[in-house]
C-alpha positions as CSV (number, residue, x, y, z in Angstrom):
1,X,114.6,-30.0,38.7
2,X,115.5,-26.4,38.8
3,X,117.5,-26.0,41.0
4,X,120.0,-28.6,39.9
5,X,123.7,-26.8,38.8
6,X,124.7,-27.2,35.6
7,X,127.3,-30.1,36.2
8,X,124.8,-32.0,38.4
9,X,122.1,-30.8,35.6
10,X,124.5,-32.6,33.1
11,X,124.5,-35.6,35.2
12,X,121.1,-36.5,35.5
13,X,120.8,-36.0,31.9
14,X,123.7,-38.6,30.5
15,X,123.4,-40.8,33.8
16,X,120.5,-40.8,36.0
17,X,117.9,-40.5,33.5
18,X,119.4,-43.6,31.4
19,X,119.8,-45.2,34.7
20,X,116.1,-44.7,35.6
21,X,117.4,-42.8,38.7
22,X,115.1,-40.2,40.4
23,X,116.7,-36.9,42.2
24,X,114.6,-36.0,44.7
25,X,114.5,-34.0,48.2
26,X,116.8,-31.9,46.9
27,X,118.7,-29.6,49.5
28,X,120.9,-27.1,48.5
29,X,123.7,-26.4,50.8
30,X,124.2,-22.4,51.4
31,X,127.5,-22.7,53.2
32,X,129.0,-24.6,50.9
33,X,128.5,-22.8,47.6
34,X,131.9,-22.8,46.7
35,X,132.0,-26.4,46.1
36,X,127.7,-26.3,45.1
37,X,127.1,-28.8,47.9
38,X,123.7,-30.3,48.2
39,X,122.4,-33.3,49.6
40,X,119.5,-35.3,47.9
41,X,118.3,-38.8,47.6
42,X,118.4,-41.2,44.4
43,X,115.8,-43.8,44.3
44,X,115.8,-43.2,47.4
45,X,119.3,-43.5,48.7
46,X,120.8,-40.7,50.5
47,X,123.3,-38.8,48.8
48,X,126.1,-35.7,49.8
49,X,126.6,-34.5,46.8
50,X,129.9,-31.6,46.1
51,X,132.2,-29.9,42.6
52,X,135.8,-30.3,43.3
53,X,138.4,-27.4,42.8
54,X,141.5,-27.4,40.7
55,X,144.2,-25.9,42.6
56,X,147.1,-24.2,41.5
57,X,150.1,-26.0,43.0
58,X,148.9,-29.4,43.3
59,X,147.7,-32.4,40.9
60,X,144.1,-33.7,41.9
61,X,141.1,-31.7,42.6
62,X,140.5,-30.7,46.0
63,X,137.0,-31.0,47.9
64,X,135.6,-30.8,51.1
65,X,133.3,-32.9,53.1
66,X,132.3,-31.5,56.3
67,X,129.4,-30.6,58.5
68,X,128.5,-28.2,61.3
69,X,128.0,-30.2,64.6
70,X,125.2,-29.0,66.9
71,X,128.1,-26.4,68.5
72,X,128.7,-25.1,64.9
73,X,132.0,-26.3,65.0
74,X,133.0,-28.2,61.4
75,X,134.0,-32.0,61.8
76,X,134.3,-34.2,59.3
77,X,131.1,-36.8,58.3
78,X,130.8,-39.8,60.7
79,X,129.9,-43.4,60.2
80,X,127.0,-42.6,62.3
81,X,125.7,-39.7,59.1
82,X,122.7,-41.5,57.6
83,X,124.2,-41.5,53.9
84,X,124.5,-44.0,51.4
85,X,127.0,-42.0,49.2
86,X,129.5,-39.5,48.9
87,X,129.6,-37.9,45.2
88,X,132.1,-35.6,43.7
89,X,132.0,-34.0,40.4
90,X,135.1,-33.4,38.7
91,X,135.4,-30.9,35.6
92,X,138.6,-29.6,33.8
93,X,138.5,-27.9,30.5
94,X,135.9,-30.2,28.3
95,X,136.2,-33.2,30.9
96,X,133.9,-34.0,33.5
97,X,133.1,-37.0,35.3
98,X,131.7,-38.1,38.7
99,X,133.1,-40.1,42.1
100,X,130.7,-42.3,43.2
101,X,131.9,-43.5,46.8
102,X,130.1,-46.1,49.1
103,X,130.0,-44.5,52.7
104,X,131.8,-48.1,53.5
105,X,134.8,-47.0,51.5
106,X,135.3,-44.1,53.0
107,X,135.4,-45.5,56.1
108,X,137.6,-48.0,55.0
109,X,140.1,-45.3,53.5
110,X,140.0,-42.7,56.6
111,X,137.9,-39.9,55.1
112,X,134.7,-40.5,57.1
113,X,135.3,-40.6,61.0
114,X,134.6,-43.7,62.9
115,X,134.9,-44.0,66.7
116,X,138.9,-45.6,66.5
117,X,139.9,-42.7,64.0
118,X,139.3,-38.9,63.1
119,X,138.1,-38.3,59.1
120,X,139.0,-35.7,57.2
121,X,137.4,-32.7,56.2
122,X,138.7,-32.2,52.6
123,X,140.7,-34.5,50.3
124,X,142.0,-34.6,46.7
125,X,140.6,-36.5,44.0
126,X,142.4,-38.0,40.8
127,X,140.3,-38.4,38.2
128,X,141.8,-40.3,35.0
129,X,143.0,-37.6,32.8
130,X,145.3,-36.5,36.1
131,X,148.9,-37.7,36.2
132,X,149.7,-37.6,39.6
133,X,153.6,-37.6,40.6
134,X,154.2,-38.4,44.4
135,X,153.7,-42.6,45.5
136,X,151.2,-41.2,47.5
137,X,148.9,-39.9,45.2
138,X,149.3,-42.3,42.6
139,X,148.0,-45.1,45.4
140,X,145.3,-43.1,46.4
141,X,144.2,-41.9,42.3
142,X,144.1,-46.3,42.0
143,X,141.5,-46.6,44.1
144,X,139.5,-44.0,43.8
145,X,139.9,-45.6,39.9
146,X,137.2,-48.5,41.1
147,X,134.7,-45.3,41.8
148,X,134.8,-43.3,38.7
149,X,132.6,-42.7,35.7
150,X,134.0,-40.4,33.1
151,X,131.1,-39.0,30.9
152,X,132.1,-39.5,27.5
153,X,131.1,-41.0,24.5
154,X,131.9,-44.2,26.0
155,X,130.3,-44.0,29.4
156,X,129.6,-47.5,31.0
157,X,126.0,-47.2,32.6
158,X,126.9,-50.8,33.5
159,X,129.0,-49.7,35.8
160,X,127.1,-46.8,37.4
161,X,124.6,-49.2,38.3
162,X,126.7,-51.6,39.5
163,X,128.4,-49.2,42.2
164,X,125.3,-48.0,43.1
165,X,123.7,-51.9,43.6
166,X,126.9,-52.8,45.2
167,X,126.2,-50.2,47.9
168,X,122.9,-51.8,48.5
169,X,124.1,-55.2,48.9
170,X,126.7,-54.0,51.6
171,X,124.3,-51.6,53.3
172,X,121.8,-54.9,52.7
173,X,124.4,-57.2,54.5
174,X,125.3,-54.8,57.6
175,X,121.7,-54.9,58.6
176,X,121.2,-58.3,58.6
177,X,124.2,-59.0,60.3
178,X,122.9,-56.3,63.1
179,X,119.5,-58.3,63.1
180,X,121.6,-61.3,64.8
């Protein structure tokens, strides 16, 4: 795919390809170039897809995750958003690695806006190389932990495979509880 950036390029080389994971429907998003959004679907699951920021006065990265409503007003992704996952890329220096969040868990962790409760329309990520200081962040770099793949010389495809599968089954368990 051409039109791939090179960190998403990068990724589909070292994971999707030794995953047997197709990229397709591709959709670049032109407002958020700053964070080379784009939406596509793997094996056919639907995927938002954004590069997180290193900021200068705070540990993390820093992305954001909204969408236009039919007003053009920006609100957060809803429950409702037909979308099986929620990537985020992290680099710093020679270090890259990916998120790889279930809509379900960001729903679970206030991100994603359900009817009781607002999301949000940015957050920070922690991926393992960042030392975070404050309670706070430390809790929240612990379980975004469970989501991460660091590529590496070590990477666990295992794993990658196993969130992704793990998403199916959920998605896979919703419906059939709605079919009752």
């Amino acid at each position: 795919m051409k039109n791939l950036n090179d960190e998403l390029r990068k990724i589909k080389a070292i994971i999707y390809d030794n995953c047997s994971f197709q990229i397709t429907d591709l959709i670049i998003e032109a407002e958020g170039k700053e964070y080379k959004a784009c939406q596509f679907r793997l094996n056919g699951m639907k995927v938002i897809c954004r590069n997180s920021k290193i900021t200068p006065k705070k540990k993390g990265q820093f992305v954001t995750f909204w969408k236009r409503n039919k007003n053009g007003i920006t609100e957060p992704y809803s429950e409702a958003d037909k979308v099986d996952f929620y990537i985020i890329n992290v680099v710093k220096g020679n270090k890259m690695g990916q998120f790889i969040f279930p809509k379900s868990v960001l729903i679970e962790y206030g991100i994603i806006s359900t009817p009781q409760k607002d999301g949000k329309r940015g957050f920070r990520v922690y991926p393992n190389w960042d030392t975070p200081t404050s309670q706070q962040a430390k809790k929240t770099q612990k379980w975004q932990m469970k989501y991460f793949v660091e590529l590496n010389e070590e990477i666990d495809l295992d794993l990658v495979k196993e969130l992704y599968q793990d998403n199916n089954y959920l998605e896979q368990r919703l419906k059939d509880r709605a079919m009752r």
